[in-house]
PAMI-764401 format. One line per 5 residues: number of its first residue (from 1); for each residue x, y, z of C-alpha. Coordinates in steps of 0.2 Angstrom, whole numbers. Example, Ala and Ser with C-alpha at 12.3 -4.5 7.8 and 13.67 -1.06 7.14 Angstrom:
BEGIN
1 = 62 -22 39; 68 -5 36
This chain:
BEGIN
1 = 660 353 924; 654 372 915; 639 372 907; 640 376 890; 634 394 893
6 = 647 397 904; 660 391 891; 649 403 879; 652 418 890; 667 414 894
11 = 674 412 876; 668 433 872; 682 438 882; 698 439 871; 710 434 885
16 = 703 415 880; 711 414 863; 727 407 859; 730 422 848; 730 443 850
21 = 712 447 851; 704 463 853; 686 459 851; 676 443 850; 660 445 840
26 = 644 430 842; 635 424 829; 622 410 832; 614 395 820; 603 383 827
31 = 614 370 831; 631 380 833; 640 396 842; 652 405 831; 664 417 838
36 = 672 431 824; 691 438 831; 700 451 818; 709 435 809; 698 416 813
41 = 682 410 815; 680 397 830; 666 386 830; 657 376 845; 644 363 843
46 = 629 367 853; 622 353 866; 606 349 855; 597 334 851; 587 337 837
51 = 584 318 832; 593 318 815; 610 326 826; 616 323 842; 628 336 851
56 = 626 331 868; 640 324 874; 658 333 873; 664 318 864; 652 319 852
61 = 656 336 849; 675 334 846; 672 319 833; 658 328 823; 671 344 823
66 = 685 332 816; 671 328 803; 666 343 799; 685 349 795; 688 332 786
71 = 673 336 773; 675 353 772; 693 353 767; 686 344 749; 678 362 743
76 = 690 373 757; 707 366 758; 717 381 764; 699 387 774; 697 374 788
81 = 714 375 801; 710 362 815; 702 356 829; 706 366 845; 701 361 863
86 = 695 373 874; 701 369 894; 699 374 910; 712 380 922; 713 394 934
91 = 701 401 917; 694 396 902; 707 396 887; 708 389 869; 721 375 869
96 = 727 380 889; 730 369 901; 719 359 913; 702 350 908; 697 348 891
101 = 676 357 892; 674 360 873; 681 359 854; 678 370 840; 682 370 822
106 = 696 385 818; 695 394 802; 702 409 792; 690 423 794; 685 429 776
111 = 678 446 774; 658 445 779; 657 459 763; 662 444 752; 649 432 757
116 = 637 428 741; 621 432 750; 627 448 754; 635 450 735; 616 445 730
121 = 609 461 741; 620 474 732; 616 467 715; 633 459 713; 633 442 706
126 = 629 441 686; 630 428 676; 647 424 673; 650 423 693; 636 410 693
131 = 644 401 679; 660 400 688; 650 392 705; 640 379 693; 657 372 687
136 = 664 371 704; 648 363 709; 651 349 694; 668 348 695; 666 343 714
141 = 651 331 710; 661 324 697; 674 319 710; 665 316 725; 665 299 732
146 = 648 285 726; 646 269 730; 633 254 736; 632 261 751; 630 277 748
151 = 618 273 731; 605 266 743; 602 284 752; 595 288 733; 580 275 737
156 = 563 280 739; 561 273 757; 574 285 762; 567 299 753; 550 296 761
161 = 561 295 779; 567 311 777; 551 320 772; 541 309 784; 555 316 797
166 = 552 337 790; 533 333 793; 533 327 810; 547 339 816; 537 353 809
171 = 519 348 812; 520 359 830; 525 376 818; 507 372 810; 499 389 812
176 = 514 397 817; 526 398 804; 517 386 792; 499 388 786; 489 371 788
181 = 483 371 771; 502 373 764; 505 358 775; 494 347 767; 497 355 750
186 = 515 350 753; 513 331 761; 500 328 746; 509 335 733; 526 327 738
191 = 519 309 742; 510 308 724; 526 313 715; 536 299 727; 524 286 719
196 = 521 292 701; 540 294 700; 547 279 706; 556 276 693; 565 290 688
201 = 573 291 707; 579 272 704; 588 276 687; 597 292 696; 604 279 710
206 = 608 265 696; 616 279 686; 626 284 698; 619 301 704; 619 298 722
211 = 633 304 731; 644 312 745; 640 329 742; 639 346 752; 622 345 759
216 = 621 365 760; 626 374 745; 614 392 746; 624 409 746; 623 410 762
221 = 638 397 763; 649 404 748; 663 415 749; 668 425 734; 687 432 736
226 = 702 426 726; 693 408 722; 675 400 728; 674 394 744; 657 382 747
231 = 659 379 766; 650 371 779; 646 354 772; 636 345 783; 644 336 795
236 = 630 330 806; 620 316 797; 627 306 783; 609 303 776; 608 323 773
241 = 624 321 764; 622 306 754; 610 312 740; 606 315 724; 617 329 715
246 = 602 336 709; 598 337 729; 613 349 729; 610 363 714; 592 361 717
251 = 597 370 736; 606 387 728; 594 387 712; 580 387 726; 590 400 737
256 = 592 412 718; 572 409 718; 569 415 736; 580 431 736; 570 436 719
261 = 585 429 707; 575 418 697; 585 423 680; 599 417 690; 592 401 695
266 = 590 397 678; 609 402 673; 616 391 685; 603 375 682; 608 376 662
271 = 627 379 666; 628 365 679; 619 354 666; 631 357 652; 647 357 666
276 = 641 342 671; 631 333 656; 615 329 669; 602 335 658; 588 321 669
281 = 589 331 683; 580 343 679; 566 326 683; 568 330 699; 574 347 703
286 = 557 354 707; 556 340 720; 571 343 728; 568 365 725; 551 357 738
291 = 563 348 749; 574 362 753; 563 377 755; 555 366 768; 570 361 777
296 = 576 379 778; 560 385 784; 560 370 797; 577 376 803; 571 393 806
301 = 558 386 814; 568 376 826; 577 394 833; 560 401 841; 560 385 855
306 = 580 391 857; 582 397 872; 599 407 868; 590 416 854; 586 434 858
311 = 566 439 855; 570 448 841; 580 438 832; 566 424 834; 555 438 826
316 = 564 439 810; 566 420 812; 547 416 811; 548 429 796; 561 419 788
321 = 552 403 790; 534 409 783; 545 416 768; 551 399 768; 537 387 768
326 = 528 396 754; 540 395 744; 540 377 746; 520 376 745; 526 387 728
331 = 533 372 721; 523 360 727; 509 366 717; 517 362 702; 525 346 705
């Protein structure tokens, strides 16, 4: 059986493709490979166990990859292709011949110029851009799936799961990427507003505000050509997925805020508000603003103990995260 690196590399040549490919371009999250040819995107899974996902397996992989097309066609209909498997022969070839060693997620490559976060950089979103991607927001909470089930991942106990998981997974980045005092700024803050509040996170579930959402809506995951493509829904974990709404715009308003966007932020809070007619959220939104500077600076985190993450980018990743958890110890203070 390959090791996954050997898969890696051998995926850069272009004679692995099912298509004409002239050069393969690598890009690299924490928990996946992506490969760039002149036309798709192909996806791989990395072999991680990070607790709250688990890629080890191959089979694994291949069903969290059908998931990940599955959710993502909701926001990216004509974005998400298919499933391809990735087998071994007399070489290694998307959909060849021989064994089955990997899957990936196919996709349409849309231009990297047209990505919001890179639109952000060059002074290019203005209001009426933001007010387009709050009614899409709304317009796909509005239809998104809610049920019992799914209403009990809105409960404090699973709140206080999931920050109780961001502490312990980041309590080794102490001194390193998070200042101790932000840490207990943050565990403090956070746990008194769990308890005070009580209340108002039971009448969001009982209203029905909890539900299948995205799970990763910053700019960094929009598309702007001829529509709004909001990609890369997670997948993974259906208790990062299963949230409050408010969990959702409170990622991109936080996201606005961290690149210096504030005014932005504010745009898109009141137009998803009046899109969507959930004016209680703002209860929370600082809350959930905490929850996801802290989860992205967690994820940044995570890529210095990578081993297939080159020095430098684990240099601008500690960056990154410091950025990150201030900004969350930012709204902590205020919650």
């Amino acid at each position: 059986m390959l090791t996954q690196k050997q898969v890696v590399d051998a995926l850069m040549n272009p004679a692995a493709y099912d298509e004409d490919v002239y050069k393969v371009e690598l890009l690299q999250t924490h928990i996946s490979f992506v490969f760039l040819t002149e036309r798709f995107v192909y996806k791989v899974k990395k072999a991680v166990n990070f607790g709250f996902l688990d890629f080890t397996t191959l089979e694994k992989r291949r069903f969290f990859c059908q998931k990940e097309l599955e959710l993502n066609r909701r926001l990216c209909g004509d974005l998400y292709l298919e499933v391809v498997p990735i087998n071994k022969a007399d070489g290694v070839k998307i959909k060849g011949v021989g064994e089955t060693v990997e899957y990936a997620v196919k996709m349409k490559r849309l231009p990297q110029e047209k990505i919001m976060s890179r639109l952000l950089e060059e002074n290019k979103v203005d209001a009426k851009l933001v007010d387009r991607i709050a009614k899409r927001i709304a317009d796909f909470h509005a239809k998104a799936e809610t049920n019992q089930q799914i209403s009990r991942f809105g409960s404090i106990a699973t709140i206080e799961a999931n920050w109780k998981e961001n502490l312990d997974q980041t309590a080794d980045f102490i001194d390193k990427t998070i200042a101790r005092e932000d840490f207990e700024l943050i565990r403090t803050s956070v746990s008194g507003f769990m308890s005070q509040r009580e209340a108002v996170f039971k009448n969001r579930a009982a209203s029905g505000k909890i539900k299948d959402c995205h799970g990763d809506i910053h700019s960094g995951n929009i598309f702007i050509t001829n529509g709004i493509y909001i990609f890369d829904a997670i997948e993974f974990n259906d208790r990062f997925r299963y949230s409050d709404v408010a969990a959702d715009v409170a990622f991109l308003a936080m996201d606005l805020d961290f690149k210096g966007r504030m005014d932005l932020a504010d745009i898109f809070i009141e137009k998803y508000m009046e899109y969507s007619g959930d004016r209680e959220l703002t209860a929370v939104l600082p809350f959930y603003k905490c929850y996801r500077a802290y989860v992205r600076g967690k994820v940044a985190s995570f890529k210095l103990n990578d081993p297939n993450v080159r020095s430098e980018e684990k240099d601008a990743a500690k960056r990154e995260a410091t950025a990150y958890f201030k900004l969350a110890a930012t709204y902590a203070k205020n919650l």
